[in-house]
N, C-alpha and C positions, 0 to 999 in steps of 0.2 A: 431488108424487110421493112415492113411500113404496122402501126398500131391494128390496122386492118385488117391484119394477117390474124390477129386475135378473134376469135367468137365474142361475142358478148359487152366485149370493153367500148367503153361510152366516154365521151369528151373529148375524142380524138381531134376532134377542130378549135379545144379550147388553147391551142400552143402553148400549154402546160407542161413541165414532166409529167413524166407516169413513172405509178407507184406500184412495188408492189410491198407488201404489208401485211403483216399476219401472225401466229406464234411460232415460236422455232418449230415445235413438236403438235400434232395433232393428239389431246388430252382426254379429248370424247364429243362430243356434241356439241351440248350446250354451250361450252365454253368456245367452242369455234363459232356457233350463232351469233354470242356473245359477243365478239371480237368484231366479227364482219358487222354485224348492224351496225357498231358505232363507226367504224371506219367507212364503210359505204357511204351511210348520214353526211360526214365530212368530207366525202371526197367529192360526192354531188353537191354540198354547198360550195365546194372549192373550184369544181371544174376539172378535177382533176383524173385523168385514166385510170383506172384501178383493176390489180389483179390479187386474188386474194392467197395468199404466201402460208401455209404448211406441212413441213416433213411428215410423210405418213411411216416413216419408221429413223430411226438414227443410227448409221449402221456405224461411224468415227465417231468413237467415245474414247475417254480418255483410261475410265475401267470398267473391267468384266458388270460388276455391280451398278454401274449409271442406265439410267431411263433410257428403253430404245423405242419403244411405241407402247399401242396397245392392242397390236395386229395389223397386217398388210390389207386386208380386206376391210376389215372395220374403220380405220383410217382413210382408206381412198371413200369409201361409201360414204364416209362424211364430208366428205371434201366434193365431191359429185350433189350432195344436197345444200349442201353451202351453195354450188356452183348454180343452184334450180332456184333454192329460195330466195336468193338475192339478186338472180340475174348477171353473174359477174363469172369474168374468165378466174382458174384458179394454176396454180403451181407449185409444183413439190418434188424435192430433187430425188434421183436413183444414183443406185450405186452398183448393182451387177447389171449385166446384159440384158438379162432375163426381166428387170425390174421398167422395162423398157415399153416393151408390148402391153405389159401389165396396168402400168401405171397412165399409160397414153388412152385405155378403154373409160380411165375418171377425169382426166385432167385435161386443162388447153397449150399449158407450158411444162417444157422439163428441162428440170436444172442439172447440170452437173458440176458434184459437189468439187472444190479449190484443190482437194486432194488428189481427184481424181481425173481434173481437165486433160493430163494427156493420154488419160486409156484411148487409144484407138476405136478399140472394139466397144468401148461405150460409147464416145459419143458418136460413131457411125450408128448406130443402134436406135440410138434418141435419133438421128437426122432421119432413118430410114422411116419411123413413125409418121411423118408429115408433120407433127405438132413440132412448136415454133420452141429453140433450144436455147437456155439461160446457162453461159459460158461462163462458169467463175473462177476468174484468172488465182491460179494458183499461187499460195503466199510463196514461194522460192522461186517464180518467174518474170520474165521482164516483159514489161507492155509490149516491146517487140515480139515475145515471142507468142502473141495470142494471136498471130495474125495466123500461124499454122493452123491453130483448133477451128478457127471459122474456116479456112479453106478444108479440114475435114469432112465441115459440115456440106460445104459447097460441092464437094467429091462424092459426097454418098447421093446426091444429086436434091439438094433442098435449099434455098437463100437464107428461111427463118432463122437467125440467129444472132443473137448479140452477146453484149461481152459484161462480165461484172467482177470490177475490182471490189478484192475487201482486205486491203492492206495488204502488205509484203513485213517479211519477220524482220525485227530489228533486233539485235540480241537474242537471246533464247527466250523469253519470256512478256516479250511484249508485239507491237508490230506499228508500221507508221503507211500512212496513205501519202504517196507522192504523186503531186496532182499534174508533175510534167506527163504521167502516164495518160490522161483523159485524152489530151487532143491525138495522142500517138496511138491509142485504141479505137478512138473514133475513124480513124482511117478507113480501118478494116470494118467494122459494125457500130450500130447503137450501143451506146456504153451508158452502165449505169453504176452508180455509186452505191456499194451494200454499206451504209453508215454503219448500224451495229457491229457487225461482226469484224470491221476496221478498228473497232475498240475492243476486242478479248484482249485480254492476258493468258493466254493456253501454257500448257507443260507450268502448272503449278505442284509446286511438293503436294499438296493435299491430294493433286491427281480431277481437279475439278476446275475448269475453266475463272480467272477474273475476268474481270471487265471495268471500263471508265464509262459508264452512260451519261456521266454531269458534262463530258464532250464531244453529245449526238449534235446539239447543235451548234457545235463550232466547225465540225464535218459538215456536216450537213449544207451550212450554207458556203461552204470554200467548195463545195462540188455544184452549188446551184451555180456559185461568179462562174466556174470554169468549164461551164455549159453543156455540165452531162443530161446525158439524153433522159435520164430517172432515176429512183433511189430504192433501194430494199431498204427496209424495218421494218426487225421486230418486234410486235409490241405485246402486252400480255396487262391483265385489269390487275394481275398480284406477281408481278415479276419473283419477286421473296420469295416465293411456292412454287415456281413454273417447276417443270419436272427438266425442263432444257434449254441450258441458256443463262438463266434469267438474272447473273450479272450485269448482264451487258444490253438489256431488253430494255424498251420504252415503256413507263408506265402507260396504260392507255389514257390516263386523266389527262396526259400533255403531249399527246398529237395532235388533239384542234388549234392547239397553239402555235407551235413547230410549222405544222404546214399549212397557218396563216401567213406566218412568217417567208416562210420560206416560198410562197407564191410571187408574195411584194416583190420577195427579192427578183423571182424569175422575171416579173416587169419590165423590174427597174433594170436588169443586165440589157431586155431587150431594146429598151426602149434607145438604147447608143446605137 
């Protein structure tokens, strides 16, 4: 699949990564306008592709009591207005079948979430949609074996699909990004780097996700040297408060900085 396959997305000739960016969880409105204006602002001064990144429900929690949305309908409707007011493609994963059809009448991408990359019947589901499908390679499998879920995609009869690492478990409690995986998932599709959620620390005794964010950009730019195709993060204006996530979240005060940075870098790799 090529950026073009995308509605909406703009900078496609700038040979930039493309991003996608947004808060873990759809929280209501405002706060998603919030988010997209400033990130937009920064990805047009950057040149860079943009797709604007969040969950309209959280179905993998860790307890009964954690944040799952604040409705299926209300969440995609805001994510559908996001997608009018800004002009920008959006994405947000499913997790039943059902959530398929559903979520394909708001959105331009659908993700399928790391737990769930080898249900069959989902991601046939998402391919049969025609929208373009964000493969996230499951923390327990090896970069080889995500060449099966794109040929999935490729059987249900669709190309749109690429593949996103966000670390593999290291122990029970933490997880690490092994970058020999990039060029071995590049094979098969565009690969992108999910920075944040390569830094959880999941299965904590309190039952609530950690995270390292003081090491988004030391990922970050070991995924721009090793020439993935684009990066997920999420960011949030008071990560402290997010309702999901928001150990491991980007303040939003320091993404103009991050993917200043992180442009230079993609330069200077080309320029060899």
């Amino acid at each position: 699949m090529t950026l073009q396959d995308i509605p909406k997305i703009k900078h496609t000739n700038s040979n930039n990564f493309f991003l996608l960016c947004g808060p873990c969880a759809i929280e209501g409105e405002d706060m998603a306008y919030r988010i997209a204006e400033k990130v937009v602002s920064i990805t047009n001064k950057l040149e860079i592709p943009y797709i604007f990144k969040g969950s309209f429900k959280k179905a993998n929690r860790s307890r009964i009591d954690s944040f799952t949305g604040i409705g299926d309908e209300k969440a995609l409707e805001i994510l559908a207005k996001v997608s009018e007011k800004f002009d920008i493609p959006t994405v947000t994963d499913i997790h039943e079948v059902s959530d398929a059809t559903k979520a394909a009448q708001y959105v331009d991408v659908l993700q399928i979430p790391a737990f769930l990359v080898r249900q069959t019947d989902l991601v046939v589901a998402a391919a049969k949609t025609g929208k373009v499908v964000n493969l996230k390679k499951g923390q327990f499998m090896s970069p080889e074996a995500m060449k099966h879920a794109v040929q999935k995609v490729k059987d249900a009869g669709s190309d749109k699909a690429w593949i996103t690492d966000r670390g593999t478990m290291f122990g029970y409690q933490d997880m690490i990004v092994d970058f020999r995986g990039i060029p071995t998932m590049r094979q098969y599709a565009p690969t992108v780097l999910d920075v944040t959620h390569s830094l959880q620390q999941p299965n904590q005794s309190a039952g609530v996700t950690g995270g390292r964010p003081d090491m988004i950009e030391t990922i970050a730019r070991a995924g721009i040297v090793n020439n993935v195709d684009g990066l997920f993060i999420e960011t949030h204006f008071d990560p402290a408060n997010a309702k999901s996530d928001g150990a491991n979240m980007l303040h939003l005060d320091n993404l103009e900085g991050l993917l200043t940075n992180l442009t230079a870098i993609r330069k200077l790799v080309q320029s060899f």
